[in-house]
C-alpha positions in Angstrom: -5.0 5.4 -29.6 -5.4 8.5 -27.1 -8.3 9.8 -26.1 -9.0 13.1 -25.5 -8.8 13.4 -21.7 -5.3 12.2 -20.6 -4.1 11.3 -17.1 -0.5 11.4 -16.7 0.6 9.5 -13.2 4.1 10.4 -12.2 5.9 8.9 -9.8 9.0 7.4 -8.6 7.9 3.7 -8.5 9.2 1.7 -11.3 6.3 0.7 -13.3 8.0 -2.3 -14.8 7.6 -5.5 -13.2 6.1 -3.9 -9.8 4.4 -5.6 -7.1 4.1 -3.0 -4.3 1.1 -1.3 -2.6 1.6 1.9 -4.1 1.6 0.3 -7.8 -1.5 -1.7 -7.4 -3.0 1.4 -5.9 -1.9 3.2 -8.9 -3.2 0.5 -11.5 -6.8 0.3 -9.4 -7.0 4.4 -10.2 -5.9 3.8 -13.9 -8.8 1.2 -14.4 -11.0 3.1 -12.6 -10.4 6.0 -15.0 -9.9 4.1 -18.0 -13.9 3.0 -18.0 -14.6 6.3 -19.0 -12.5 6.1 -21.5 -9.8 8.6 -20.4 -6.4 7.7 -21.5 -4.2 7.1 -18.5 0.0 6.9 -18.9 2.0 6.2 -16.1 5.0 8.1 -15.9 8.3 6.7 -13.8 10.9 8.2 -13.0 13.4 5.3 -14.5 10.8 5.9 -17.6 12.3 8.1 -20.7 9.5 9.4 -23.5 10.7 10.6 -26.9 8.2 9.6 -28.8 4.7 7.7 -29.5 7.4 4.7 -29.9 8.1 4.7 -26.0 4.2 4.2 -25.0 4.2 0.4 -24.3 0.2 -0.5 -23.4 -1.0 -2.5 -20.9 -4.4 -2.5 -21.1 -7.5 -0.9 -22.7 -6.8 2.7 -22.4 -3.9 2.2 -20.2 -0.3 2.5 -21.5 3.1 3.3 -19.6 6.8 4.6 -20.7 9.0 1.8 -21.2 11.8 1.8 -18.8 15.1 0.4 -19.0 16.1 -2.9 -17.3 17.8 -2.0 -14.0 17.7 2.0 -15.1 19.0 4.4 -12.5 17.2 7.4 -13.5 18.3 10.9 -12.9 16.3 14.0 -12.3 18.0 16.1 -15.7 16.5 13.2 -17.6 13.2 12.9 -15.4 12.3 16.6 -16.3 13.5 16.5 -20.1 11.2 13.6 -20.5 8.1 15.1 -18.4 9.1 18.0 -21.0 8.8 16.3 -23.9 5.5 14.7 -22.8 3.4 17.6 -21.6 4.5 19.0 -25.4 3.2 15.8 -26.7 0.1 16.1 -25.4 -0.7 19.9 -25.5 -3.7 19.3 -27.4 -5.4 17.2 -25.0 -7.6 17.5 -22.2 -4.1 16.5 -19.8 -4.0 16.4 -16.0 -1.0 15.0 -13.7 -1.4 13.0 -10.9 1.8 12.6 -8.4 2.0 9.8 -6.7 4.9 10.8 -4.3 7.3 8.4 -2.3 10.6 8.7 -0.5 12.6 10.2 -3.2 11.1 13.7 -2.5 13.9 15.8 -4.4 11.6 14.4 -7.5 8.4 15.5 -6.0 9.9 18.9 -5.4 11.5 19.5 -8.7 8.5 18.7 -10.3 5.6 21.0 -8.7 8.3 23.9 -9.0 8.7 23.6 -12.6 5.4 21.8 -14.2 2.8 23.7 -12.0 4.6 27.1 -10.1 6.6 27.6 -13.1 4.2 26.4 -16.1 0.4 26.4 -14.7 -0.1 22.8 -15.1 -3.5 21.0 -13.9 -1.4 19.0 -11.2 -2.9 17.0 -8.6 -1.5 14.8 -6.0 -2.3 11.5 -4.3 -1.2 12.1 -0.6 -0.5 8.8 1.6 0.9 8.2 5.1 4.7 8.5 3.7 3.8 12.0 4.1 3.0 12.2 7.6 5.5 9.4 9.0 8.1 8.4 6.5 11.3 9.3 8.9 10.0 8.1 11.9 8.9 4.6 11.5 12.7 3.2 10.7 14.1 0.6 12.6 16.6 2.2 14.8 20.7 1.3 13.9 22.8 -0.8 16.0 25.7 1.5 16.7 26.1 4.8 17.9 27.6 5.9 15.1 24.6 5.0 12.7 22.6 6.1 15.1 23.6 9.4 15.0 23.5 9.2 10.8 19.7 8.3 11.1 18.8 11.4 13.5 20.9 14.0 11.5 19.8 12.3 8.2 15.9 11.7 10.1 16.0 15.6 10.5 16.6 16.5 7.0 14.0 14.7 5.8 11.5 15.9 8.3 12.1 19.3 7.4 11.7 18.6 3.4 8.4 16.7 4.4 7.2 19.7 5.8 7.9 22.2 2.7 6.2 19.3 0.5 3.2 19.1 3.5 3.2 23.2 3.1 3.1 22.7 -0.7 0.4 20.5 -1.5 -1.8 23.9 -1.4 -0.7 24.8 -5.0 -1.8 21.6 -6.2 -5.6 21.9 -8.0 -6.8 18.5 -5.6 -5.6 16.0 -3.7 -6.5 12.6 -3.5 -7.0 10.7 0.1 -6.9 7.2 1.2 -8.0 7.4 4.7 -10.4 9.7 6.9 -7.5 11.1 8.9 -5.7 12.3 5.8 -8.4 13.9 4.6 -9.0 15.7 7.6 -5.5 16.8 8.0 -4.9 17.6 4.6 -8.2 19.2 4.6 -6.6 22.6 5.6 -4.2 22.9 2.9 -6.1 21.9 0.3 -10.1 22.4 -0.2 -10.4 20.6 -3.3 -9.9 16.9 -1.5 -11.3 13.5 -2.1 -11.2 10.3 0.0 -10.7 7.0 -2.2 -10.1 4.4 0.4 -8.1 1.2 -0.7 -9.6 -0.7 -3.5 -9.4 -4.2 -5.4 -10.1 -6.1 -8.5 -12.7 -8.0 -8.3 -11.6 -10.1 -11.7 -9.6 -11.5 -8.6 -10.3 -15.2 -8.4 -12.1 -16.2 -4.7 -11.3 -19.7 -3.2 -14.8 -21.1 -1.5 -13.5 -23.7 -0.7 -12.1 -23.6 2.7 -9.4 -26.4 4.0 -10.0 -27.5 7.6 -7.2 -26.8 10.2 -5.2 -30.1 10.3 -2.0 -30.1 12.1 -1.1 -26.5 12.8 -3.0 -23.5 12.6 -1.4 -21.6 10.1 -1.2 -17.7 10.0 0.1 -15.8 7.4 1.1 -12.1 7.2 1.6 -10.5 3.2 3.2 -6.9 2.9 6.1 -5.5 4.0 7.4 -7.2 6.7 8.5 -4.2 9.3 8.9 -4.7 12.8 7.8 -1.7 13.9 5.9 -0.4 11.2 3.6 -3.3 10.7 3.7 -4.6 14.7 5.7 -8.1 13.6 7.4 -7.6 17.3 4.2 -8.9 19.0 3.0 -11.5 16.7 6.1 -13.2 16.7 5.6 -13.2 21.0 2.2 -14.2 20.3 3.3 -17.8 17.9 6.3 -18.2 20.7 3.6 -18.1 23.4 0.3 -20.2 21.6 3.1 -23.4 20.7 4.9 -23.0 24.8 0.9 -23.7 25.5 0.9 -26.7 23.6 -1.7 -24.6 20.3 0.3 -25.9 17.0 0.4 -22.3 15.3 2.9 -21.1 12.5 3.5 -17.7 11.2 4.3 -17.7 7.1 5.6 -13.9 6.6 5.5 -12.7 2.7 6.9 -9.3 1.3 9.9 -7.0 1.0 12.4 -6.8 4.7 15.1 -4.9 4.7 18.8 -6.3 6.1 18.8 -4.9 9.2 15.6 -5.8 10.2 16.3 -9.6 8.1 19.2 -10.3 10.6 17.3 -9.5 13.6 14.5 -11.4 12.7 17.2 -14.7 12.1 18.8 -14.1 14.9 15.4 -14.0 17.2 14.4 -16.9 15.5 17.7 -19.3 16.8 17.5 -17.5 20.4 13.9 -18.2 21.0 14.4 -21.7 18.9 11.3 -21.2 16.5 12.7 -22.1 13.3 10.2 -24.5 12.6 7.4 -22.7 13.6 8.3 -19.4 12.3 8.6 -18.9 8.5 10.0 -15.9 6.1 9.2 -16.8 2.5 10.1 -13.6 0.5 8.2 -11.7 -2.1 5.7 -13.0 -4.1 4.9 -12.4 -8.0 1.0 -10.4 -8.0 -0.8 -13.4 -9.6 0.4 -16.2 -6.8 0.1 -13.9 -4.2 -4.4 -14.9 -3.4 -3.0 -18.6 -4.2 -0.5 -18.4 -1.3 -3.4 -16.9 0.8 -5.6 -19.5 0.4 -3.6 -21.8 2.0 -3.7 -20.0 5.3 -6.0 -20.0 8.3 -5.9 -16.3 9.6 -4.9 -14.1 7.6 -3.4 -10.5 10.1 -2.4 -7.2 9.9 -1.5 -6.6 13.2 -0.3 -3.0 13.1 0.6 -1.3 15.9 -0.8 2.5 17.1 1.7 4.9 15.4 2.3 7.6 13.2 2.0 6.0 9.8 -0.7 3.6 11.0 -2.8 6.5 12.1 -2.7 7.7 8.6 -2.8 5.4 6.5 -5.4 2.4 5.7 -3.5 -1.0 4.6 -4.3 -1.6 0.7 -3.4 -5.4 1.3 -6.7 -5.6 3.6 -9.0 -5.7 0.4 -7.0 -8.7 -1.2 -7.6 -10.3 1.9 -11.1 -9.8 2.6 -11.8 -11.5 -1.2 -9.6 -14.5 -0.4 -12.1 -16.5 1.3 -9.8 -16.9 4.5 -10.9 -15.1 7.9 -9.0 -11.7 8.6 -7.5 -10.9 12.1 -7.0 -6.4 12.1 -5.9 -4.1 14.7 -8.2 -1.0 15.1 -6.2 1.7 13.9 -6.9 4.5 11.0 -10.4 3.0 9.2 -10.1 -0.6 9.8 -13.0 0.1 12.5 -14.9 1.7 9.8 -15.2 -1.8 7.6 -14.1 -4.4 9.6 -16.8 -5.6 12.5 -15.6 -8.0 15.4 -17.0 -11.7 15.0 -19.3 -10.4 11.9 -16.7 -10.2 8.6 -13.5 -10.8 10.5 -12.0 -10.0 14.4 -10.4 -6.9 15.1 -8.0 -6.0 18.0 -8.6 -3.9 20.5 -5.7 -4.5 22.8 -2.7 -4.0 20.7 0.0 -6.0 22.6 1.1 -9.8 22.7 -1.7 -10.8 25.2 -4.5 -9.0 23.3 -3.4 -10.9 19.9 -3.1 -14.2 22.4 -6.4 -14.2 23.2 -8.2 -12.7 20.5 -6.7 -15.9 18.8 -7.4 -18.6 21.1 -11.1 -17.2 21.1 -11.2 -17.3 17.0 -9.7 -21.1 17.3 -12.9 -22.1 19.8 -15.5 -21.5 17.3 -13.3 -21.2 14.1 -14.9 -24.3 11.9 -18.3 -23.0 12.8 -17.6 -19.5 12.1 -15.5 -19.1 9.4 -18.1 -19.4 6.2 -20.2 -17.1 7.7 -17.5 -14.6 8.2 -15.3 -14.8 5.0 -18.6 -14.7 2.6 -19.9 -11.0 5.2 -15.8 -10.1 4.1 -15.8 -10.5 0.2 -19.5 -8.7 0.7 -17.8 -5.5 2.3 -14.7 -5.3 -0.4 -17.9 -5.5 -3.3 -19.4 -2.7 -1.2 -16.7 -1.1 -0.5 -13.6 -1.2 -2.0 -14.5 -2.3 -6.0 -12.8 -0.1 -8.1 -15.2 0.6 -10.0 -17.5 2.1 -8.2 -15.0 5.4 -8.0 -15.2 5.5 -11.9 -17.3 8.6 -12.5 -16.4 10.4 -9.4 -12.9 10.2 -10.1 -13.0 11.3 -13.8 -15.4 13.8 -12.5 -12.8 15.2 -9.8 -10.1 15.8 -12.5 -11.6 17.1 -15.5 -15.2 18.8 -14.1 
């Protein structure tokens, strides 16, 4: 059954099966709007709507087009479809939310012709993609490639500057970090900051295991060497075992080829197979399980473009897991994060900084840790519940 206020999420993210950042961000906003009973349909772009018959729900309130298994999507077929939905729902209290990615042909065929062209009520849910997409690539190997990724690098900057331009036709824009929303702040006046938020239906271990024979560190998201600041913390595990400190580094989450093959053939060259560990990408519901089973969890992101604008969704799933939290202070980990009192941040953002920010967290860690996880799950209730954005959200779109 729809209700009468509809939220339509559109995005390029397949909705089927998905366990990225940018879905479970999508899912927290749907549940958040679905307590006030507004109908919320997510929208992909692999997605094709004909009828009431491809609405497959999920959840109270919250439904999504079924997609084809392994469906390629095209953008004839992604606007027919839109098409047919906005007709569907014409007598409804309807707003769209883009959530854009790196297909932004999508993102640009749709504001032309569902808000310039139409006068939709269209908003958009801006995140550091915008802001640093082409620049945080791991560089080619050979000149050749190299010169692809500038030319190529150069389109897509110039694109991501019509879409930057652009998102003052939008009627809002939605903000997960404090330097978004003051950048985007000039384009835009309607604007609200949702920082990154979390179930808290999650499960929470109490139960912490003692260190035994290594110290184990574990890393979740996508595993980018320069994006995410890998580089050092593989320096850092090399250094702590040369020293005779039993550490191991489990990495979980999407890697792309090139950087895969690199990180191999580091791995032989600096001989820390064994203490060095990629384990690919979990399913959603093992992901807190696999957690648990750590002794740090990191995010040691390093100061860059995308890092300054965005704010890492996986640090709420981390603060809940009962396991202490090791952060770098870049965009608003500062804001939630406080050194020693719900987890240990990172000043000094190279190898030797991460070196002795851990040797100083193994000193007191079995004393500490308690203390510190229980002040963490307290800051993500405070914080990043999605429910506590319920009524301003619904209150954003439709007042």
């Amino acid at each position: 059954m729809i209700n009468k206020r509809v939220v339509v999420f559109v995005s390029t993210l397949s909705f089927s099966q998905n366990t990225t950042a940018g879905y479970n961000r999508i899912i927290n906003y749907a549940k958040a709007l679905a307590i006030h009973s507004t109908t919320v349909i997510l929208f992909s772009f692999y997605g094709n709507f004909n009828d009431i018959k491809d609405l497959e729900k999920i959840s109270d309130n919250i439904y999504r087009i079924k997609e084809k298994i392994k469906a390629k999507g095209s953008y004839l077929k992604f606007i027919f479809s839109l098409n047919r939905i906005k007709k569907y729902l014409k007598n409804y209290n309807t707003c769209f939310i883009l959530y854009p990615t790196s297909k932004f042909g999508a993102d640009i065929i749709f504001l032309i012709i569902f808000k310039i062209f139409s006068s939709n009520k269209i908003f958009l849910e801006i995140n550091e993609l915008r802001r640093a997409y082409p620049k945080n690539r791991y560089p080619e190997r050979t000149l050749y490639f190299k010169f692809l990724r500038i030319i190529k690098n150069l389109i897509d900057i110039f694109f991501y500057k019509i879409l930057e331009y652009s998102s003052s036709f939008y009627n809002g824009i939605l903000v997960i970090s404090t330097n978004l929303y003051s950048y985007y702040s000039k384009y835009n006046k309607k604007i609200l900051l949702i920082p990154i938020l979390i179930d808290f239906t999650e499960k929470k271990n109490n139960n912490l295991s003692s260190v035994k024979d290594s110290f184990n560190i574990g890393f979740f998201g996508t595993v980018s060497f320069r994006k995410e600041g890998i580089e050092n913390i593989l320096l850092v595990i090399k250094n702590l075992n040369r020293k005779d400190i039993n550490t191991k580094l489990f990495l979980y989450g999407p890697i792309s080829n090139v950087e895969y093959e690199y990180f191999q053939e580091w791995l032989k060259k600096e001989d820390m197979t064994n203490k060095i560990f990629y384990n690919g990408i979990l399913k959603h519901d093992v992901v807190l399980d696999e957690m648990q089973k750590m002794d740090l969890l990191i995010l040691p992101r390093p100061h860059n473009q995308q890092t300054k604008y965005g704010f890492s969704t996986k640090l709420a799933e981390y603060l809940i897991s009962g396991v202490p939290v090791l952060v770098t202070d870049v965009s608003d980990n500062s804001k939630y994060i406080q050194d020693g009192i719900n987890g240990y941040i990172v000043h000094d953002i190279t190898p030797a900084g991460f070196e002795k920010k851990i040797i100083e967290i193994l000193k007191n860690y079995e004393k500490t840790k308690y203390k510190i996880t229980q002040e963490a799950y307290n800051t993500a209730k405070k914080y990043f519940d999605y429910r506590l954005y319920a009524e301003t959200l619904n209150k954003f779109l439709f007042d």
